[in-house]
DRENBAMAR-283622 format. One record per residue (C-alpha): residue in one letter; x, y, z. Coordinates in steps of 0.1 Angstrom, whole numbers, padded with zeros to 4 digits, always signed. Layout:
! DRENBAMAR-283622
AXYZ;...
This chain:
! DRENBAMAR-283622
X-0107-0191-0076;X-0128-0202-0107;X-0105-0182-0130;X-0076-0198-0118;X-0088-0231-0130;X-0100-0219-0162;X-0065-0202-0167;X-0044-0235-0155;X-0062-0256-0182;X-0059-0230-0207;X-0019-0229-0197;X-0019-0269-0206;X-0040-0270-0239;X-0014-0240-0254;X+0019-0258-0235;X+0004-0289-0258;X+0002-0265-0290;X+0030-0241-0283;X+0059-0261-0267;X+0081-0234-0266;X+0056-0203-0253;X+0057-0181-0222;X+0031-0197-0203;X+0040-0168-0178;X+0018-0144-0202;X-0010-0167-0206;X-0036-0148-0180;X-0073-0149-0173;X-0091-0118-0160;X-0126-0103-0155;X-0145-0091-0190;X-0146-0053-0193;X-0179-0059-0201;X-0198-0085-0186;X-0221-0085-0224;X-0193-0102-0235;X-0191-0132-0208;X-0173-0134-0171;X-0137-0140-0179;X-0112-0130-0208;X-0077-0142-0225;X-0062-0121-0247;X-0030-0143-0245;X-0035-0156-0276;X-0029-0128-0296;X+0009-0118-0287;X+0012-0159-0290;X+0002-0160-0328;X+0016-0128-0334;X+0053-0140-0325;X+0048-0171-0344;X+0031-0154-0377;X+0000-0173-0371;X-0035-0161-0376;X-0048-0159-0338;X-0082-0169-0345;X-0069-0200-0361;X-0050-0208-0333;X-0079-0202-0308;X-0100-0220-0327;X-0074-0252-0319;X-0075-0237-0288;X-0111-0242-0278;X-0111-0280-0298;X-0089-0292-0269;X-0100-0271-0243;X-0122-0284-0217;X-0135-0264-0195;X-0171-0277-0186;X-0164-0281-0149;X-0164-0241-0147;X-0179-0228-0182;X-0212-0230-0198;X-0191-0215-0227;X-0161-0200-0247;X-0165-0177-0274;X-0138-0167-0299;X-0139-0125-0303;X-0125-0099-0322;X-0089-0110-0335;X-0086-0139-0308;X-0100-0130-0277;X-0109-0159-0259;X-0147-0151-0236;X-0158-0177-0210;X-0189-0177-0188;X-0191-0192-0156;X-0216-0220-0155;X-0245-0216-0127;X-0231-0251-0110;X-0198-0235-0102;X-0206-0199-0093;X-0229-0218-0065;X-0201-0241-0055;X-0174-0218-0053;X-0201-0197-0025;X-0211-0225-0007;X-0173-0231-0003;X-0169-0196+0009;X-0195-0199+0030;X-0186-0228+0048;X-0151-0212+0056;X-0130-0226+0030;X-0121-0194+0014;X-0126-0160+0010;X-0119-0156-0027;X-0084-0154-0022;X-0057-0180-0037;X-0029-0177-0013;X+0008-0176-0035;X+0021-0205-0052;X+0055-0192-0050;X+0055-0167-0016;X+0083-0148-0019;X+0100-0125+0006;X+0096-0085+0000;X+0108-0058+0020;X+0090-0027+0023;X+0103+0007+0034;X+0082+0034+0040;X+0072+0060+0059;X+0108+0073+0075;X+0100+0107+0092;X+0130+0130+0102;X+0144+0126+0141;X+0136+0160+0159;X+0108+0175+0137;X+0074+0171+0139;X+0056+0141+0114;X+0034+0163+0089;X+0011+0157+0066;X+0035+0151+0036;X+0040+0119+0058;X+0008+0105+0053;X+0010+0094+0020;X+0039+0071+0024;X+0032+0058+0058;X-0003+0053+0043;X+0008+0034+0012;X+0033+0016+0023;X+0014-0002+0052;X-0014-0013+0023;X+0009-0027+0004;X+0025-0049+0034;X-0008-0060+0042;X-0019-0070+0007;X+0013-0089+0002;X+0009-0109+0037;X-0023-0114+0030;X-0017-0137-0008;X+0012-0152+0016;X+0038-0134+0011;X+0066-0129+0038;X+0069-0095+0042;X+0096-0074+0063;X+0087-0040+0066;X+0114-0015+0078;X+0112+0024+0092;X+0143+0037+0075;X+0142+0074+0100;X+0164+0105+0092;X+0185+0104+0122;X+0224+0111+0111;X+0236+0141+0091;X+0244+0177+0091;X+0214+0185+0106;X+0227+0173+0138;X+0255+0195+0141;X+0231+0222+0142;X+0205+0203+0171;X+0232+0197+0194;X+0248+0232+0191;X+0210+0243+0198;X+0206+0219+0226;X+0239+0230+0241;X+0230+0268+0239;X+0188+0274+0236;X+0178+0245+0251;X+0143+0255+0274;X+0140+0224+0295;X+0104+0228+0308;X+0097+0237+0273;X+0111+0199+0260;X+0093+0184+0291;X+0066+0194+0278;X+0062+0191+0241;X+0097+0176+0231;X+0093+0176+0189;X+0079+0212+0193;X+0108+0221+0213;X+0133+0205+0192;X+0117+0219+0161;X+0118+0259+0180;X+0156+0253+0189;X+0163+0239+0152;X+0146+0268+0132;X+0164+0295+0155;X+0197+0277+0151;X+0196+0271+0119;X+0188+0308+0105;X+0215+0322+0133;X+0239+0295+0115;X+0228+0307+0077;X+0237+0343+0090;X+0272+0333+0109;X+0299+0318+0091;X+0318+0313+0122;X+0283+0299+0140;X+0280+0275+0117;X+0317+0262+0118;X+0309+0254+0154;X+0281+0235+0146;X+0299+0212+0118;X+0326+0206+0149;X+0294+0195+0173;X+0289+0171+0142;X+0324+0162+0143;X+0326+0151+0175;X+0289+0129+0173;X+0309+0111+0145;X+0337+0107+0164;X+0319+0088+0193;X+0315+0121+0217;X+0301+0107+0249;X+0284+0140+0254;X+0270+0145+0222;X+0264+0105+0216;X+0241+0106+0250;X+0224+0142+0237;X+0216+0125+0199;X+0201+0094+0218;X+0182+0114+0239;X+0168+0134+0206;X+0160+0101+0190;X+0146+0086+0219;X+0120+0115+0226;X+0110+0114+0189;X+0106+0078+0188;X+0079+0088+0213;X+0059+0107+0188;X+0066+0083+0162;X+0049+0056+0180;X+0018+0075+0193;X+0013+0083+0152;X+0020+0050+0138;X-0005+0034+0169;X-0033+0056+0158;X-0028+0053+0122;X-0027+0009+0129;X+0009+0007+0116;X+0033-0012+0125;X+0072-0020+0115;X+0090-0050+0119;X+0123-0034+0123;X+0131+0008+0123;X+0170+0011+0112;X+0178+0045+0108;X+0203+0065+0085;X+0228+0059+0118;X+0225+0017+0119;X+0245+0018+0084;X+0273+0044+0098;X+0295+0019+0100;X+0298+0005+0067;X+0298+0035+0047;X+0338+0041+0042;X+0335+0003+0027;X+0308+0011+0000;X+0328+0038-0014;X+0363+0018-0015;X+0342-0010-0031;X+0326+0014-0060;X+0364+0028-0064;X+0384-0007-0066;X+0359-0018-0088;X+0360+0007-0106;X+0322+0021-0106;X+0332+0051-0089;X+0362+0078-0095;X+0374+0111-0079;X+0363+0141-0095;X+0369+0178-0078;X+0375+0165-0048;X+0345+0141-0045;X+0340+0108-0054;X+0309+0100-0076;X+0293+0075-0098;X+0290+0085-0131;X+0262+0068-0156;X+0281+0078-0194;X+0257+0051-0211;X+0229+0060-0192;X+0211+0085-0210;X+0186+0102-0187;X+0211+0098-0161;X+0243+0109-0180;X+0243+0146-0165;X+0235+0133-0128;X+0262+0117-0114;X+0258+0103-0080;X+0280+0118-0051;X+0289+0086-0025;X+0318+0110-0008;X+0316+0145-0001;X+0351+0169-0009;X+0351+0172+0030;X+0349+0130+0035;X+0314+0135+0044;X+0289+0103+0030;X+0255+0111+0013;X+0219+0098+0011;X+0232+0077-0016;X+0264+0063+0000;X+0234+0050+0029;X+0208+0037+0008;X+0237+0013-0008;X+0248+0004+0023;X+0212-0005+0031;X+0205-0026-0002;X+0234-0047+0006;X+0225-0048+0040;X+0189-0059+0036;X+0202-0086+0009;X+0223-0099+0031;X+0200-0100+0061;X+0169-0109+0046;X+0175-0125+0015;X+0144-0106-0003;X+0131-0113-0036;X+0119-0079-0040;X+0123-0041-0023;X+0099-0018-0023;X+0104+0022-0014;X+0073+0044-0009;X+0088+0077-0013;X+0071+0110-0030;X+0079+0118-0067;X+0109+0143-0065;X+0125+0111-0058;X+0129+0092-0091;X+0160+0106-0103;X+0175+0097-0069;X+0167+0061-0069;X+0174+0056-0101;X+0207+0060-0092;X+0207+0039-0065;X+0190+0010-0088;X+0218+0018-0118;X+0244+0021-0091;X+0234-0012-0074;X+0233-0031-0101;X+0266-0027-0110;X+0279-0033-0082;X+0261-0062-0069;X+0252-0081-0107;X+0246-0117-0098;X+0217-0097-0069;X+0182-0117-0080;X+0164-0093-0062;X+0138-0066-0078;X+0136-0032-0069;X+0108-0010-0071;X+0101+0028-0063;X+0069+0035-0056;X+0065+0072-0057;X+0035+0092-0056;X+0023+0127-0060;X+0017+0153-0034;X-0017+0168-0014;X-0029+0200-0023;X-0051+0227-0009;X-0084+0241-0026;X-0056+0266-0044;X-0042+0238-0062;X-0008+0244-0039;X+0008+0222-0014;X-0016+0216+0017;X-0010+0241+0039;X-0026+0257+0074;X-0042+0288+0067;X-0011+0308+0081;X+0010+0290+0058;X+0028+0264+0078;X+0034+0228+0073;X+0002+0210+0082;X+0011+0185+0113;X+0000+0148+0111;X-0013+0148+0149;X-0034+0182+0146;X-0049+0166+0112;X-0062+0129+0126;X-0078+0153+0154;X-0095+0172+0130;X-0109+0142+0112;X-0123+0126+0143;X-0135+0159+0158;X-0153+0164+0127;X-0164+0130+0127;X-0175+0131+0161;X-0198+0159+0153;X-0215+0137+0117;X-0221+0105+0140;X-0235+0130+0167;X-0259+0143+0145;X-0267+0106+0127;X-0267+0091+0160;X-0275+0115+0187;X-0286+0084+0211;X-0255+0065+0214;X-0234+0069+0244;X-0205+0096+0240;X-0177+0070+0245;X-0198+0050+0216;X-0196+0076+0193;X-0159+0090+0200;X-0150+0052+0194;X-0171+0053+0159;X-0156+0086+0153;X-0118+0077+0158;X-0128+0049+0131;X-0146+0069+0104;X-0120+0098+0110;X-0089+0080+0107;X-0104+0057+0081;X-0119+0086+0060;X-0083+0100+0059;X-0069+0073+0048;X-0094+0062+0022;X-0092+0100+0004;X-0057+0095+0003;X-0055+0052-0009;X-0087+0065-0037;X-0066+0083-0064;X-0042+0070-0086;X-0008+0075-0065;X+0011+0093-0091;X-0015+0122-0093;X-0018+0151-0071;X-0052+0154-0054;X-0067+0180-0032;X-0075+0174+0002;X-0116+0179+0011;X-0130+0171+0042;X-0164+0178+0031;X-0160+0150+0002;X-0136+0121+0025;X-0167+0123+0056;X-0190+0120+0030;X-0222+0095+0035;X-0225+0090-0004;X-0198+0086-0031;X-0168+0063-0028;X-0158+0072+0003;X-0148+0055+0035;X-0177+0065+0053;X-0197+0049+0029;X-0180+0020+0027;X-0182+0015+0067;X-0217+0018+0067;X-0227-0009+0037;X-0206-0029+0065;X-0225-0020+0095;X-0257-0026+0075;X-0245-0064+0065;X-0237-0068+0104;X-0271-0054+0110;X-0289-0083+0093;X-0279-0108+0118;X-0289-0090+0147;X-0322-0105+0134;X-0317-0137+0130;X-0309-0168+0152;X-0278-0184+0157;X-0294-0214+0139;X-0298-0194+0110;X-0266-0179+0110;X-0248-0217+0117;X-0269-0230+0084;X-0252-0209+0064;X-0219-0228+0065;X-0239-0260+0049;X-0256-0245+0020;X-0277-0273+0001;X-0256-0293-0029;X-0289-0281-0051;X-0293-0243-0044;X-0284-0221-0078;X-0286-0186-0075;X-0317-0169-0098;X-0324-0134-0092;X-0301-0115-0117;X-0284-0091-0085;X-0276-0124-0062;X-0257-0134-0099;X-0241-0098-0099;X-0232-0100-0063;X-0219-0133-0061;X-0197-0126-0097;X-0185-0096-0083;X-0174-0115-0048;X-0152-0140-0067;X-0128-0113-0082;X-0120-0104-0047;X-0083-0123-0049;X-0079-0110-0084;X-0083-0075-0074;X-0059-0080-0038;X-0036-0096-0068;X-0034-0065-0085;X-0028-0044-0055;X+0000-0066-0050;X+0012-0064-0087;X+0009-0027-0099;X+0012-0011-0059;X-0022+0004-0066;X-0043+0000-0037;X-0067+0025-0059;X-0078-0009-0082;X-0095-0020-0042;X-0111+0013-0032;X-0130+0009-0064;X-0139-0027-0065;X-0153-0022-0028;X-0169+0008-0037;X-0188-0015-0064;X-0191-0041-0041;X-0213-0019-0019;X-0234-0009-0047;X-0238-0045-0057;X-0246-0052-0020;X-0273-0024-0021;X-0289-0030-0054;X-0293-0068-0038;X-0311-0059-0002;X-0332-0034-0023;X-0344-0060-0048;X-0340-0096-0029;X-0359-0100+0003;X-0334-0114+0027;X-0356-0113+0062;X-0390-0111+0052;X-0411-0129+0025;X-0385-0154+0021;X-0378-0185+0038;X-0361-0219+0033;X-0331-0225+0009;X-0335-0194-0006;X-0333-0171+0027;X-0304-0196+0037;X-0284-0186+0007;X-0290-0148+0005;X-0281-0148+0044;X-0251-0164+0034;X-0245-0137+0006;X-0253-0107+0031;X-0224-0125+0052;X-0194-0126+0025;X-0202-0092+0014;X-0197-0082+0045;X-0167-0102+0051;X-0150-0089+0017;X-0164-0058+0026;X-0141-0059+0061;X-0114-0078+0049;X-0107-0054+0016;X-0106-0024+0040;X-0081-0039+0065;X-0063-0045+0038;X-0064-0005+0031;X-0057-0004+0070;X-0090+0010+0077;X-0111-0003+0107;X-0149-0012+0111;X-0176-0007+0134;X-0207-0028+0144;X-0225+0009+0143;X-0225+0038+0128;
């Protein structure tokens, strides 16, 4: 929006000046401290600096050739070259009006889309999803739908555990504990009984588990019986996947599992070899990283002494698979932390074997949920806490707060407003912290009315909707042709409307840093600048004309923003609460 201009014509006064400068660097971005004007540039700086220039020199040249009156009642030079600019009144109107009338919603779609795959989520065939799920699943999806919404194509893939040793062991439990009314059932809890017993009777039998490596034997070599048994497993989970990823709003473009990529790996490892990136060492082949120094005592195993492949023989096969496929500009993986080391490897490993490869890659890890006891969340007997029993819990609890806010709505009204805070409040009080820090899990603080939470946020929403249950549809029609003349005056319709217009900048920087933390808090502010407006600017009453035209119109985009930031997040609203 507005900064965009300001920064393009900045970009062209320093391309005049500084022929040869990154104009990649030069960026304009919201004043820390609005004392100190709207929008800042600190480009300048690092600019002078390479050249040995004094950077308030050079933004004093700067500002003789910049002009920026269209958008600016002024630029100020601060500190050791900071360039300030304030919005002029003219231009903060326009730019509403604009939005107002449909044209925009503060958001500058890409110059350059670019295609980015993103895999997250990827729960384990055969075992129940639990809660160390959500954060992935969570984080991935918000960073999908930030990217598609600046334009971006985005191909978001399911990569599921469903090949391995593991296997061995489920089809040797299927074969001999299988309880087939059991499966009928509940097929995950099944699976996941038969696993645990099968898996501590192999652990105690040598011979046991020998058997069970042969059942994995024979899936690899194409078994009919085994083949039909595995699909069967993967089938019936794919069932529970689903009914998670429907409640949670999630949704994948593709799901290729570990087993899509079987194929190829006996090629990735004679590729690494002839080239050279790999060699045989006690019986295994790995990838060693000698000039890598924080990887020098990990080398990466891509074949097993047995023949076996490994996680990291797949996930190479899967880079050059989705490079060939999709052509991406840029990976993402949402994976926890205990993961870095790992893809490291796989980025170092990659690299060298695919050099001319354009494409970025990012992990994205983050850290892990905790329990009042500052350990890994937990039940209260001490087992993993599953996904399914904790989205009940958040709308059973939320079913009893809307009950007791809103005792006269039907009960499928408030089950349906439930299901929305629940799920959102989950999701919110897991989106809110930074991602690389631990946080510990609170229902009493995520259902909370007050603080940043989701059900706060929800309810500044339902109260913006709530205003034009009052009004008439001419009203609400006049708002997309807001007169040429009207300027905004009372100093919280300015805050509102300045806070509106960083709305892209802020989706930009989800986009950017992965962070969908940087939009919890700007809508969290957003709703306090929403409230500190109604409270001080008559919108229905005492205030007609122009002016009750325009702060309609205002109650409208924060309300839009309000909804479009938390779909973004992958949280739902409600008319009610």
């Amino acid at each position: 929006m507005l900064h965009i201009f300001i920064e393009q014509r900045l970009k062209q006064v320093i391309a005049e000046l500084l022929p040869d400068a990154n104009l990649e660097t030069v960026l304009v971005r919201p004043c820390p401290d609005a004392k100190f004007g709207d929008y800042q540039s600190n480009a300048l700086m690092a600019l002078a600096k390479e050249r040995k220039l004094n950077p308030r020199q050079l933004a004093t040249q700067v500002i003789g050739k910049l002009d920026v009156k269209p958008w600016c009642d002024s630029v100020e030079i601060a500190g050791a070259g900071f360039l300030n600019f304030r919005i002029s009144a003219v231009a903060l109107a326009r730019t509403i009006a604009e939005a107002a009338a449909g044209k925009h919603l503060f958001i500058q779609p890409a110059e350059k889309p670019r295609v980015a795959v993103v895999d997250f989520s990827s729960p384990n065939v055969a075992k129940p999803m639990h809660v160390g799920h959500i954060r992935s699943t969570i984080l991935g999806d918000s960073l999908a739908r930030a990217l598609r919404l600046l334009g971006h194509r985005v191909i978001t893939d399911n990569h599921i555990g469903d090949w391995g040793t593991q296997f061995g062991k489920l089809l040797l439990g299927w074969k001999q504990d299988l309880d087939r009314a059991a499966l009928e059932k509940d097929p995950i809890g099944e699976m996941e009984r038969m696993y645990k017993k099968i898996n501590a009777a192999c652990d105690a039998d040598a011979a046991l588990y020998e058997t069970a490596k042969q059942e994995l034997a024979k899936l690899q070599a194409g078994d009919p019986e085994n083949l039909a048994i595995w699909r069967q497993m993967i089938a019936l989970s794919q069932v529970q996947f689903d009914t998670i990823y429907q409640r949670l709003g999630v949704h994948f473009d593709q799901t290729l599992g570990e087993s899509f990529y079987n194929g190829q790996l006996k090629d990735v490892v004679r590729q690494f070899v002839e080239a050279g990136l790999a060699r045989p060492d006690e019986g295994a082949i790995r990838i060693f990283f000698d000039d890598v120094p924080e990887l020098k005592e990990h080398p990466a195993v891509i074949q097993k002494a047995d023949g076996a492949a490994t996680y990291t023989t797949t996930d190479l096969a899967t880079l050059a698979y989705r490079l060939e496929t999709w052509q991406p500009d840029e990976i993402i993986y949402v994976t926890d932390g205990r993961q870095q080391l790992h893809f490291k490897e796989i980025f170092t490993s990659f690299k060298r074997w695919k050099p001319a490869a354009k494409v970025k890659l990012a992990h994205v890890w983050f850290g892990s949920i905790l329990g009042d006891d500052g350990k890994p969340f937990k039940t209260r007997s001490g087992d993993t806490v599953k996904l399914a029993d904790l989205l009940d819990e958040a709308e059973e609890r939320a079913f009893k707060t809307v009950s007791d806010k809103n005792p006269g709505l039907s009960e499928a009204e408030r089950k349906e407003i439930a299901r929305i805070v629940g799920i959102g409040a989950v999701k919110y009080a897991d989106l809110l912290p930074n991602r690389q820090s631990d946080y510990v899990f609170s229902w009493d603080k995520m259902l909370a009315f007050n603080g940043n939470t989701a059900p706060y946020l929800l309810y500044a929403y339902t109260r913006t909707r709530g205003i034009f249950r009052k009004v008439t549809a001419a009203e609400i029609a006049s708002m997309a042709q807001l007169p040429d003349d009207f300027v905004l005056r009372a100093p919280e319709e300015i805050a509102l409307a300045k806070h509106l217009l960083n709305f892209g900048l802020v989706v930009q920087a989800v986009a950017d840093d992965c962070r969908p933390n940087y939009l919890c808090n700007y809508l969290y502010d957003l709703a306090g600048h929403f409230a500190r407006f109604y409270e001080n600017c008559p919108v229905l009453k005492e205030v007609e004309g122009t002016e009750r035209t325009v702060r309609l119109a205002l109650c409208d985009l924060a309300g839009r923003v309000l909804q479009q930031g938390l779909r973004v997040l992958g949280i739902e609203t409600t008319e009610h609460m």
